[in-house]
N, C-alpha and C positions, 0 to 999 in steps of 0.2 A: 896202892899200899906198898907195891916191894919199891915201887920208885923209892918213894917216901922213905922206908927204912936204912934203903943203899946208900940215901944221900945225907941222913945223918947218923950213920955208922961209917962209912968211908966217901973223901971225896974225890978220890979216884974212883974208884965202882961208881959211882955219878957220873963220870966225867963216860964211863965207860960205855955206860948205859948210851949216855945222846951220842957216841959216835956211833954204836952196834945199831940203834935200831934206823935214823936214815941212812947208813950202808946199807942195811939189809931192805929196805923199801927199794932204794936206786936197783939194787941187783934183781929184786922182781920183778920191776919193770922192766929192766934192760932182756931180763930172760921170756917176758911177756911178748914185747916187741919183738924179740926174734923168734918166737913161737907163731905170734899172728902173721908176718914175713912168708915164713915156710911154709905154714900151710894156706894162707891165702889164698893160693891157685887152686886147691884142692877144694874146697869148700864153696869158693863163686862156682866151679864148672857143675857141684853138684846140686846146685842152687838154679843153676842157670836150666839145668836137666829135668829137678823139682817143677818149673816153669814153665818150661814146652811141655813136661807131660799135662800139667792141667790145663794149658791152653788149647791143647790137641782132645781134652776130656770136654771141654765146653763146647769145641768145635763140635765134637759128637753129638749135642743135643738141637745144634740150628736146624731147621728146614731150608732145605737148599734151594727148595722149589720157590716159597716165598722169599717175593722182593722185601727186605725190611725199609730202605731207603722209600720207599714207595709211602706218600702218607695217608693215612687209612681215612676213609668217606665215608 
C-alpha cells in the first residue's frame, strides 16, 4: 500500500523506493557473508567439540569385553 501511494503521488519516491530496497538487500547479504566468513572457524571447532563429546558419550556405553564383529549363533 505505501508502494502504491508513493508511486502515484510522486515518481521520484518510486523511483526511490526500487533503488533503496535492493541496495539494502545486496548490503545484507554482503554484511551476511562476511559475518559467516568470520566466524566460520569458530562455530565448526565448536561443532567439531559437540561431536567427540558424544562420540566419547556412546563410547561409554560399548562392552569392551564383547566382540560385536563376531556374529551371534
Amino acid at each position: 500500500m505505501i508502494i502504491q501511494a508513493a508511486a502515484t503521488s510522486s515518481p521520484a519516491f518510486a523511483a526511490l523506493i526500487w533503488w533503496l530496497v535492493p541496495f539494502f538487500a545486496v548490503l545484507g547479504a554482503l554484511i551476511y557473508v562476511i559475518w559467516v566468513a568470520k566466524f566460520k572457524d569458530k562455530y565448526a571447532n565448536e561443532t567439531n567439540r559437540s561431536v567427540n563429546k558424544f562420540q566419547s558419550f556412546q563410547h561409554s556405553f560399548r562392552d569392551e569385553t564383547k566382540d560385536d564383529s563376531a556374529p551371534n549363533s
